[in-house]
C-alpha positions as CSV (number, residue, x, y, z in Angstrom):
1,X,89.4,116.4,149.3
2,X,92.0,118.6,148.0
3,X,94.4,115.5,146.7
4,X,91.1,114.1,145.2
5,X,90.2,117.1,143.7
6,X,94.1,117.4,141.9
7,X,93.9,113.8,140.5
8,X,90.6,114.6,139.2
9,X,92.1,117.4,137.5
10,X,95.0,115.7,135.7
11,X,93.1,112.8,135.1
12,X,90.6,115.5,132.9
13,X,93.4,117.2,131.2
14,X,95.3,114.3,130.6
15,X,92.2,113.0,128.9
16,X,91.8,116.6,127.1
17,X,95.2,116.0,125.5
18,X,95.0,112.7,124.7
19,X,91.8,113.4,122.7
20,X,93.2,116.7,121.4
21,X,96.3,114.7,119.8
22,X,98.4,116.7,122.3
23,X,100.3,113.6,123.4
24,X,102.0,111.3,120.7
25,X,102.9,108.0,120.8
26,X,105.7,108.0,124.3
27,X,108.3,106.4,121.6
28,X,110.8,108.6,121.2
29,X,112.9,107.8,118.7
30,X,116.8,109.5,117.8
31,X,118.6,110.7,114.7
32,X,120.3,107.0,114.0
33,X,119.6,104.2,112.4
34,X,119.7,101.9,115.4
35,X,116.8,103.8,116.5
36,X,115.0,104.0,113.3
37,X,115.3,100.8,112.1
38,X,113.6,99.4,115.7
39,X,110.3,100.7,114.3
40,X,107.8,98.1,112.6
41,X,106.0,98.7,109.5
42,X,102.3,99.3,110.0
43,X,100.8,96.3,109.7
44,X,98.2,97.9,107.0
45,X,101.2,98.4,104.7
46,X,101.5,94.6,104.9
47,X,98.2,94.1,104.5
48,X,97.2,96.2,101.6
49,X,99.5,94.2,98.7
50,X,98.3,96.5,96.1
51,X,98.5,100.6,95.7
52,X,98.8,102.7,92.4
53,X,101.2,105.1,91.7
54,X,100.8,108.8,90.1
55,X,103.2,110.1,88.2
56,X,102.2,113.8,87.1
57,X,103.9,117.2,86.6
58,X,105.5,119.5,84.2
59,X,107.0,116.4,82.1
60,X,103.1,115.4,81.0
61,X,103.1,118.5,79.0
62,X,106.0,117.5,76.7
63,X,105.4,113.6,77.8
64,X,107.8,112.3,75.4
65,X,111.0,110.9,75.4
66,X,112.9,108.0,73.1
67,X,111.1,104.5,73.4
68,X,112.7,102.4,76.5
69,X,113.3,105.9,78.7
70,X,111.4,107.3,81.3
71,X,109.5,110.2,80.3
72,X,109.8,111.9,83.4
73,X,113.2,112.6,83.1
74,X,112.2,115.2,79.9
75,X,114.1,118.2,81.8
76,X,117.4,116.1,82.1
77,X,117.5,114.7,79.0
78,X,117.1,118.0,77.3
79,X,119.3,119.9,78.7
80,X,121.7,117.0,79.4
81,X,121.1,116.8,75.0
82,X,121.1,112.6,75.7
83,X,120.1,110.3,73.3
84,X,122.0,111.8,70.7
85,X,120.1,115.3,71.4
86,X,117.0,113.1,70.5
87,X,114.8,114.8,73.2
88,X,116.6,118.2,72.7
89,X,115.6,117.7,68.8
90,X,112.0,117.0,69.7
91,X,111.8,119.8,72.0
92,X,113.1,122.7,69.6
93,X,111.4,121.3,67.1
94,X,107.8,121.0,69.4
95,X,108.4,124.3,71.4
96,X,111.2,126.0,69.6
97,X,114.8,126.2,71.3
98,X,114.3,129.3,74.1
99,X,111.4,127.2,75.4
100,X,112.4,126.6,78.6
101,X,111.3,123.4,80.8
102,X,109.5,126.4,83.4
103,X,107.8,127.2,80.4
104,X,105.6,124.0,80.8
105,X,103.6,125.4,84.0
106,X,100.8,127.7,82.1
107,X,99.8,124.3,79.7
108,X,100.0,122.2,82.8
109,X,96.5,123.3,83.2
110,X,94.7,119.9,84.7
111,X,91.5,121.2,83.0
112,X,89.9,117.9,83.2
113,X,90.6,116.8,86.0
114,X,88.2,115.3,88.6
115,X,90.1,113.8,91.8
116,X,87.2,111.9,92.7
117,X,86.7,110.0,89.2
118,X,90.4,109.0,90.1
119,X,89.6,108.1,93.3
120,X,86.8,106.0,92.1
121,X,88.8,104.2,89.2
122,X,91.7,103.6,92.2
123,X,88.7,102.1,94.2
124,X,87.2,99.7,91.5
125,X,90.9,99.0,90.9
126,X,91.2,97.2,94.3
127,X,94.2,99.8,95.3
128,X,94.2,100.0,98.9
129,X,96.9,102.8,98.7
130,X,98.4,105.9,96.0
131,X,101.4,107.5,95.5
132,X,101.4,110.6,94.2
133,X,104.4,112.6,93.0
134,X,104.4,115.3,95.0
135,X,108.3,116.8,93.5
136,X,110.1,114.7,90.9
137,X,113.6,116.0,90.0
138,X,112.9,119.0,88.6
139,X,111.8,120.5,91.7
140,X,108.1,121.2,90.3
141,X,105.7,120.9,92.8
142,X,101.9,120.1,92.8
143,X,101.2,121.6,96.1
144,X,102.2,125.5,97.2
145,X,105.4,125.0,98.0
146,X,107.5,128.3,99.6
147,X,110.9,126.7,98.8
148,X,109.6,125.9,95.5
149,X,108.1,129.5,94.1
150,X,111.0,131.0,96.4
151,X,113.9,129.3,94.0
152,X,111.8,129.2,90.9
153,X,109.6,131.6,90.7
154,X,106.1,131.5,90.7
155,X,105.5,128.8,87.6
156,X,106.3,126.1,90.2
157,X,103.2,126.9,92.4
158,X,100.5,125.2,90.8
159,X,97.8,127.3,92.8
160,X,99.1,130.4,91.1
161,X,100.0,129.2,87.6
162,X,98.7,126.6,85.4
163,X,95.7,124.3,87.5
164,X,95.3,126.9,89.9
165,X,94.4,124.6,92.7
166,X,96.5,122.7,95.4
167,X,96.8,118.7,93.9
168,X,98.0,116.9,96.4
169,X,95.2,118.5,99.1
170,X,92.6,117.4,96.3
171,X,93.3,114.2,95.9
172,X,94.4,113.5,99.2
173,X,91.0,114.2,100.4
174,X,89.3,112.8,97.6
175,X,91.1,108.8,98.0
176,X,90.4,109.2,101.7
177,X,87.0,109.6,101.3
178,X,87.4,106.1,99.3
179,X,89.3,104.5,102.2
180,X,92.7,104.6,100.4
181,X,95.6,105.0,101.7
182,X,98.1,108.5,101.2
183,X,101.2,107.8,99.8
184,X,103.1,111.0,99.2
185,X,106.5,110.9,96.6
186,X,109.0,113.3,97.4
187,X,112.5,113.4,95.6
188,X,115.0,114.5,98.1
189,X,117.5,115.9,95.4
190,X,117.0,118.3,92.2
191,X,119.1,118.7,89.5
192,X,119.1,122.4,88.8
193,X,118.2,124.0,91.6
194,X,120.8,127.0,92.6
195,X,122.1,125.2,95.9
196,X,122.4,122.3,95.0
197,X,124.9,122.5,92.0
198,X,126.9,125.3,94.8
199,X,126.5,123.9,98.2
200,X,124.7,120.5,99.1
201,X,125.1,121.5,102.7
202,X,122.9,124.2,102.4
203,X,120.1,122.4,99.9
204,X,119.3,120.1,102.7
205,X,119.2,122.9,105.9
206,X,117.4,125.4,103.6
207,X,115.7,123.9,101.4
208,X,115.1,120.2,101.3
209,X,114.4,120.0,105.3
210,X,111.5,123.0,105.5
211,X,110.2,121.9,102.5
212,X,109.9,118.0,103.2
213,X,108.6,119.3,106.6
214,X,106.0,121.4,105.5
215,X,105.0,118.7,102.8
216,X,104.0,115.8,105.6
217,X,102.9,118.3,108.1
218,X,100.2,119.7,105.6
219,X,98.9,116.2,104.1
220,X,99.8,113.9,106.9
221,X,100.3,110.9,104.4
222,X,100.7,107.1,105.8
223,X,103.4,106.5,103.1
224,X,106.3,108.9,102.5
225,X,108.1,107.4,99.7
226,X,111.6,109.2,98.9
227,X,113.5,109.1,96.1
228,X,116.6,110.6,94.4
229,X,118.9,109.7,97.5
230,X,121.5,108.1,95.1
231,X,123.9,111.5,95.0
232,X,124.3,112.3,98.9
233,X,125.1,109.2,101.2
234,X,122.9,109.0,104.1
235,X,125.0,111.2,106.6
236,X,125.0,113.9,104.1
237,X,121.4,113.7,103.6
238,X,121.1,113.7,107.8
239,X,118.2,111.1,106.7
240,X,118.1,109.8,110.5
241,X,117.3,113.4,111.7
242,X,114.6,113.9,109.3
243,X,112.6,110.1,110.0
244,X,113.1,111.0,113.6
245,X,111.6,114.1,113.5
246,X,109.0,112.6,111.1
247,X,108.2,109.8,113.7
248,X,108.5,111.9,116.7
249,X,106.3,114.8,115.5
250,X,103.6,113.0,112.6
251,X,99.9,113.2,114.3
252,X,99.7,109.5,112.3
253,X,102.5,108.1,113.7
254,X,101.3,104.8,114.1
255,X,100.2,104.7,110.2
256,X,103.5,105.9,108.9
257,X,105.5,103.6,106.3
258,X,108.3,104.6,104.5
259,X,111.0,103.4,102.1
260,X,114.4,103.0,102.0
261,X,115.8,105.5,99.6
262,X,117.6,107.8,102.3
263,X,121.2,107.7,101.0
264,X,123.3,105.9,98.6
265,X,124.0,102.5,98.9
266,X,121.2,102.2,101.4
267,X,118.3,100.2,99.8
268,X,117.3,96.8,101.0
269,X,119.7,97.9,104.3
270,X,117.3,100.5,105.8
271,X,113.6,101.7,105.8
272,X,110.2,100.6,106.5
273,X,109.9,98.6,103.8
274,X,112.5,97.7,100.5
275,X,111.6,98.7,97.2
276,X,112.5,97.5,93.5
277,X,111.9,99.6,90.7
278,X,110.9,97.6,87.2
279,X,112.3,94.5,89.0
280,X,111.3,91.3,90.0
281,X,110.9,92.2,93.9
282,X,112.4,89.9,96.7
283,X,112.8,86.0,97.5
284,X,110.8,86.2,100.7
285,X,108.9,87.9,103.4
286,X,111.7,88.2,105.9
287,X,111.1,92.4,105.9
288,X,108.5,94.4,104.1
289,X,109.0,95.5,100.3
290,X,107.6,96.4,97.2
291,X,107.7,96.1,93.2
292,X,107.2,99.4,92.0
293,X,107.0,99.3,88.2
294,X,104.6,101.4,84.8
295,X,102.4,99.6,82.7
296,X,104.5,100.2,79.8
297,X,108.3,100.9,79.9
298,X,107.9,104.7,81.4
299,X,106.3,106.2,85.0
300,X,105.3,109.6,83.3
301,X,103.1,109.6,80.5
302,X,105.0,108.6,77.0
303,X,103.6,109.3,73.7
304,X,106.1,107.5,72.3
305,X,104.4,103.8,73.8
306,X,102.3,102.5,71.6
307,X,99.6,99.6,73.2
308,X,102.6,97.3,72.3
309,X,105.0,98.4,74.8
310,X,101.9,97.9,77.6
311,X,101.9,95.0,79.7
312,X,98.9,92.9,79.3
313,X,96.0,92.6,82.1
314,X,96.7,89.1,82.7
315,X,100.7,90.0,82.7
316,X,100.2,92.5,85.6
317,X,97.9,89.9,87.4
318,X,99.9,86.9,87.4
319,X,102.6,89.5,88.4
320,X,100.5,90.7,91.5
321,X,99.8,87.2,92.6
322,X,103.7,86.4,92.5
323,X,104.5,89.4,93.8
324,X,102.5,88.6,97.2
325,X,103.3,84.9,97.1
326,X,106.8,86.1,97.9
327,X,105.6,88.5,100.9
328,X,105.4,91.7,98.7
329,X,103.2,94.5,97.4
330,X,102.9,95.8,94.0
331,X,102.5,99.6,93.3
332,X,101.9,99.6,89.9
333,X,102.4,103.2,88.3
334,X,99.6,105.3,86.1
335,X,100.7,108.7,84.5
336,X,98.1,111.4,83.7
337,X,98.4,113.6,80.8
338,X,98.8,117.1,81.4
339,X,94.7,117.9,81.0
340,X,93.9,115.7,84.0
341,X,92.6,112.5,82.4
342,X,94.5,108.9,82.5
343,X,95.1,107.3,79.1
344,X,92.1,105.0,78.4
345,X,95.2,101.8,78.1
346,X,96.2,102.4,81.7
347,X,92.4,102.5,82.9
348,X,91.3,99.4,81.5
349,X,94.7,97.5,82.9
350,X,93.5,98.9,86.8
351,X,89.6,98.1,85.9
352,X,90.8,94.6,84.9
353,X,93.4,93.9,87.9
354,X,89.8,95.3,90.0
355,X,87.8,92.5,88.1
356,X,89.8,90.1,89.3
357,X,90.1,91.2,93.1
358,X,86.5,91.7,93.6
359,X,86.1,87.8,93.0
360,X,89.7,86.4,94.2
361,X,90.9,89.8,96.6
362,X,90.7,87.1,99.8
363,X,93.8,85.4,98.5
364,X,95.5,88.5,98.0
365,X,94.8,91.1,101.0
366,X,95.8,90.7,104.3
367,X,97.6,87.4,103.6
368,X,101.3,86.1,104.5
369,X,103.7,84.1,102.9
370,X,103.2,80.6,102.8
371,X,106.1,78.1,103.7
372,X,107.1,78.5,99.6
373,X,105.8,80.9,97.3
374,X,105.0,78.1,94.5
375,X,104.7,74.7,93.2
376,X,106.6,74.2,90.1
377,X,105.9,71.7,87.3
378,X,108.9,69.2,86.4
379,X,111.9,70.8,84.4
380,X,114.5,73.3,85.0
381,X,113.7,76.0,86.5
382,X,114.6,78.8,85.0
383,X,117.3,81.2,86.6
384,X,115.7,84.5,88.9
385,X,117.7,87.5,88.8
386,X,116.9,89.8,91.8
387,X,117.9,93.4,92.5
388,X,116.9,96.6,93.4
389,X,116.6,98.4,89.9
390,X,115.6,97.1,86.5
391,X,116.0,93.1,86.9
392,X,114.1,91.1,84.4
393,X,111.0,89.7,85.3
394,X,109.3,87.5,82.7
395,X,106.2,86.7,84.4
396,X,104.3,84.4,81.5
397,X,107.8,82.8,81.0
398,X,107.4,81.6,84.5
399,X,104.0,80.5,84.6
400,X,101.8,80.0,81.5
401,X,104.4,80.1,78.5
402,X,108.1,78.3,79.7
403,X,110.0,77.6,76.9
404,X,110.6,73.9,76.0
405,X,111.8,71.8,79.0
406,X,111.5,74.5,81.3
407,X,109.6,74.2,84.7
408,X,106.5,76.8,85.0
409,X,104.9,78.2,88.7
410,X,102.1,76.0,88.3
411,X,100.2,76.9,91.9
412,X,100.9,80.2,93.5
413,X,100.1,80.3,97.3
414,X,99.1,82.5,99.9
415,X,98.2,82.0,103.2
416,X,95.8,83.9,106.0
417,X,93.8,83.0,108.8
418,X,94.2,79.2,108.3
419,X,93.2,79.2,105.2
420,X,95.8,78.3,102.4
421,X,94.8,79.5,99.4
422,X,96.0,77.9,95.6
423,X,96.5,80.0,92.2
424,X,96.7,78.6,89.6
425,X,97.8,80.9,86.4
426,X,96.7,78.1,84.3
427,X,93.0,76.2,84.3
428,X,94.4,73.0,86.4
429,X,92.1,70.6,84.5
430,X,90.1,68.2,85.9
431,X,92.5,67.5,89.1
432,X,94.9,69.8,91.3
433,X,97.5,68.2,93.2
434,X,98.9,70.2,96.1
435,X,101.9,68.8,96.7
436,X,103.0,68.0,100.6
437,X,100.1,70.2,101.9
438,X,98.4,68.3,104.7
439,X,94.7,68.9,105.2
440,X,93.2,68.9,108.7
441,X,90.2,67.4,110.3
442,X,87.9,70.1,109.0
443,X,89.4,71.1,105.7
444,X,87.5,72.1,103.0
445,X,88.3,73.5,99.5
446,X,86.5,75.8,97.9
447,X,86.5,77.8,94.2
448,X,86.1,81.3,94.7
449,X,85.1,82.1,91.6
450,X,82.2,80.6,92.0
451,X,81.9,79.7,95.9
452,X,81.5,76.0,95.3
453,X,82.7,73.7,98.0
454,X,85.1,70.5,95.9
455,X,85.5,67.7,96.4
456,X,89.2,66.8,97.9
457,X,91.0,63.4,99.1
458,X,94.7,62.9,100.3
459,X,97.1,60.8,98.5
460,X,100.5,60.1,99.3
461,X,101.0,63.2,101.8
462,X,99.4,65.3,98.8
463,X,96.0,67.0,98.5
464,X,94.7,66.2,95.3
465,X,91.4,68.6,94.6
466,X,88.4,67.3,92.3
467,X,87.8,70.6,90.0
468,X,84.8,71.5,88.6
469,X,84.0,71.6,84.5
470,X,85.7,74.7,83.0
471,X,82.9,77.1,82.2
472,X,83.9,80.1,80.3
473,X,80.3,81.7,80.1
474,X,80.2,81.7,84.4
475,X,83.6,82.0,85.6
476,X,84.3,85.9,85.6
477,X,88.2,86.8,86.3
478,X,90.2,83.9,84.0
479,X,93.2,85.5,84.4
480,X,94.1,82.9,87.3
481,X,92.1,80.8,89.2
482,X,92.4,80.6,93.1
483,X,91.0,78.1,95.6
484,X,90.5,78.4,99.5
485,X,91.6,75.2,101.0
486,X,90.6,75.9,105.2
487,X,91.9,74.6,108.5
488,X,95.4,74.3,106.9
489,X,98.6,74.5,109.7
490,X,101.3,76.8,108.7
């Protein structure tokens, strides 16, 4: 009885802790890459193909910088005088000349902001994840911050000075309560602060480690997405410490992506999943990644764009659907002016890229690679530059306007479940020949615009689809057109 009673006992507490949170995942993982880099990406990561980034802070004040630039970097471009002193110009001119870039915190008021009407436009956008700057460059941060108010007084602390409220706790509850995803930015260097222009060493023990610590602890996001790594190499940063820690001691273990900007010359080598910024993303699905890339040619809000230098709805589309034919996500970036509200041009392009989802999102979430990403017409194919920063990436060139002679992506695919699934960025007419795709004995096609099983025969080892009559005034979402073709082998 006694032995029965004691198993009893541990059986009852063991069962307390597990549903208390007391005991983690019984991975334990060390400070090195060998151990790190063991860890798989969450499979919702993989899943959720599209997310929307927030860039917001001090620098939506000001939000200006020359055409071509990113607005974000206001600080460093004014005190740096770049540009030809162009931003130092604007600024004395704007704010006069002992206007300092601390200054900014009492009009960074956020007076209109509502964190659920974001929450709601990031929902009807189809975004299954965010990410939110929580600290760019300058150190500011939208949450209370000790390290933050300790080095720079109390105009970084946003609950004390300016919106008087805790950001990232407001919108992290607010896009739960939508079912999205929390993706928190965090840069891991800052170009002013005290310690780090005197002793690096010391900026990551005293300042960058509590601070990062305190950040994931409070907000327990599933996507911690560094940045800023490019000074400090990876030893120097002790990066493997901190993900260890991170994975070791994060109640969300399990749900925990990250990137691979932990040191310099690091990205596309190590991480959760490989990034490219304003690029043209990755050949293939062979390890998680994601194009992360503004509307227009900035992440923070620019007055200097006009609705020229924005990227059209059907652009960012057809760039989405390429994106994920390859095996990729695409966290395409938003940035807030300083009042709270997000610039009517950026809302329309995520209510658009929503339109489209809600009728064609089965192609899109939860799918894989297919054995090639596309189908191209006959021609050259035009050259692909790939890389981590600022490749080009001429997605209309590539599909619906190739200059003379050129080859064009004429079928995008995806594939999930069996199920192939065709995109087409232009109307196919009235056939679609799928070229080496081999149906099976219970294949069907259908048009999800519309739901309409087609006809379909096999020709040659092709499958050659019977489409209906193009009809504007029913079909919603013309930005591409995509069709389920079922019991398909990969």
């Amino acid at each position: 009885m006694g032995m029965q009673r004691y198993a009893i006992t541990v059986a009852l507490l063991w069962g307390t802790m597990v549903s208390c949170g007391v005991v983690r995942s019984a991975q334990r993982y060390e400070a090195t890459w060998e151990s790190i880099d063991v860890r798989a990406t969450p499979e919702w990561f993989t899943d959720a193909k599209f997310g929307v980034f927030v860039c917001w802070g001090l620098y939506s004040v000001p939000a200006w910088t020359p055409k071509g630039h990113y607005a974000e970097w206001y600080q460093y471009w004014l005190q740096e005088k770049s540009f030809d002193g162009q931003v130092a110009e604007f600024h004395a001119r704007t704010y006069g000349a002992e206007f300092q870039f601390r200054d900014f915190a009492p009009r960074f008021k956020a007076e209109l902001w509502d964190p659920n009407a974001w929450a709601g436009l990031f929902a009807r956008a189809g975004a299954r994840y965010i990410v939110l700057t929580t600290k760019h460059h300058s150190g500011y941060t939208l949450w209370p911050s000790a390290e933050a108010e300790r080095t720079y007084g109390v105009n970084y602390n946003p609950v004390k000075v300016g919106p008087k409220r805790d950001l990232v706790g407001d919108l992290a509850k607010a896009v739960r309560a939508r079912d999205i995803k929390l993706g928190l930015y965090y840069s891991l260097y800052e170009w002013y602060h005290p310690l780090w222009k005197s002793d690096k060493t010391r900026f990551v023990e005293e300042h960058l480690f509590p601070q990062f610590k305190d950040l994931v602890t409070r907000y327990e996001p599933e996507v911690v997405w560094a940045d800023g790594e490019w000074d400090l190499s990876w030893e120097q940063w002790r990066s493997p410490e901190l993900l260890a820690w991170l994975f070791n001691h994060a109640a969300n273990e399990k749900d925990v992506a990250v990137n691979d900007r932990w040191g310099k010359g690091i990205r596309h080598k190590h991480g959760g999943f490989y990034t490219t910024e304003y690029g043209s993303g990755l050949d293939d699905d062979t390890h998680p990644w994601e194009e992360n890339r503004g509307m227009g040619h900035s992440y923070g809000y620019n007055r200097a764009e006009g609705a020229q230098d924005y990227r059209s709805a059907r652009e960012l589309i057809l760039m989405l659907i390429d994106v994920v034919s390859r095996g990729g996500n695409l966290c395409l970036d938003i940035g807030p002016r300083a009042d709270g509200t997000i610039p009517v041009v950026m809302q329309e392009r995520l209510l658009a890229i929503g339109d489209w989802l809600r009728t064609n999102g089965e192609a899109i979430y939860g799918t894989r690679m297919w054995k090639t990403p596309c189908q191209w017409s006959v021609g050259e194919r035009p050259k692909v530059k790939r890389g981590e920063y600022m490749t080009e990436f001429n997605i209309l060139e590539q599909t619906v306007a190739p200059r003379a002679g050129q080859a064009r992506k004429e079928v995008l695919f995806t594939f999930k479940d069996g199920h192939l699934y065709a995109i087409t960025p232009r109307w196919p007419g009235r056939e679609l020949r799928l070229r080496e795709v081999q149906p099976g004995s219970r294949t069907q096609v259908t048009f999800l615009a519309t739901g309409i099983p087609l006809h379909w025969r096999a020709e040659g080892g092709d499958l050659i689809v019977t489409c209906p009559e193009f009809d504007p005034n029913t079909l919603s979402g013309q930005h591409a057109y995509a069709f389920r073709i079922s019991d398909i082998t990969r």
